[in-house]
C-alpha positions in Angstrom: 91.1 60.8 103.4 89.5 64.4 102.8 87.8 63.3 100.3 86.2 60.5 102.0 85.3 62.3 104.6 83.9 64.9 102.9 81.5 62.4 100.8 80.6 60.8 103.8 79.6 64.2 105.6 77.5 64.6 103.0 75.5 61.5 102.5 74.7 62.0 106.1 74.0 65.8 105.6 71.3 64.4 103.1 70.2 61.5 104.7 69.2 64.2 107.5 71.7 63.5 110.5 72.8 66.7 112.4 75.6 68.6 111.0 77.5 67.4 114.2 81.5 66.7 114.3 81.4 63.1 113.0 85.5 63.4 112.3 88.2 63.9 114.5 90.2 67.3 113.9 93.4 65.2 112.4 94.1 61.6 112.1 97.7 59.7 112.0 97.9 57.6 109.0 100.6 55.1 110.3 102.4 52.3 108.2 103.1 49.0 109.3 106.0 48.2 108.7 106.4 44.6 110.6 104.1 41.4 112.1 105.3 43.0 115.8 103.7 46.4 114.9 100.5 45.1 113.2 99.8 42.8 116.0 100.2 45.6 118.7 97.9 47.8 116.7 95.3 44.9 116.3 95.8 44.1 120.4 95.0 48.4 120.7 92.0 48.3 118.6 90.6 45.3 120.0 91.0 46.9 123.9 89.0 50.1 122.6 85.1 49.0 124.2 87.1 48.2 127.3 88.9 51.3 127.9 85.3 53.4 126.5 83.8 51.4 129.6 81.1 49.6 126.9 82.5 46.5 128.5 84.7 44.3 131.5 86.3 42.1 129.1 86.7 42.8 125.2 85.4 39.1 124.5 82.5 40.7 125.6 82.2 43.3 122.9 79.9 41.7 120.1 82.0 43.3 117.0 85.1 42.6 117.9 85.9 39.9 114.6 87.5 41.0 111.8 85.4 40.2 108.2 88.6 38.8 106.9 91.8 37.1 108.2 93.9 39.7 108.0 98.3 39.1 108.2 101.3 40.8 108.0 103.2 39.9 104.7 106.7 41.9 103.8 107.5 42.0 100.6 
C-alpha cells in the first residue's frame, strides 16, 4: 500500500497537481472473511455519496456499479 501510494503521489507530483494530502493518515486493510461481511461492506460503500450529501438516494449517484460482478467464494 506504501508503495502505491507513493507512485501515485508522484505521477501527480509530475503531472502538476498540488502537493496536497491526497491519502488518508492510516487506512484499515480488513479481510473478508464471509458473504455476510462482504455484503455489509458493499451496502457501506454504496451509502458513501449519501452520507457526503452528493445525493438523496444512492441510486442517484451515477458511479455506483461495480465493473465486475463481484461474490464472496470460501475456499
Amino acid at each position: 500500500m506504501k508503495s502505491l501510494k507513493n507512485t501515485l503521489s508522484k505521477t501527480l507530483r509530475i503531472d502538476g497537481i498540488a502537493a496536497l494530502p491526497h491519502w488518508q493518515k492510516g487506512f484499515f486493510d480488513h479481510v473478508l472473511r464471509s458473504e455476510e461481511s462482504y455484503e455489509e461492506k458493499w451496502h457501506y460503500v454504496r451509502e458513501n455519496p449519501v452520507r457526503a450529501g452528493l445525493v438523496k438516494d444512492r441510486e442517484e449517484w451515477p458511479f455506483w456499479g461495480e465493473i465486475f460482478d463481484l461474490r464472496y467464494h470460501s475456499d
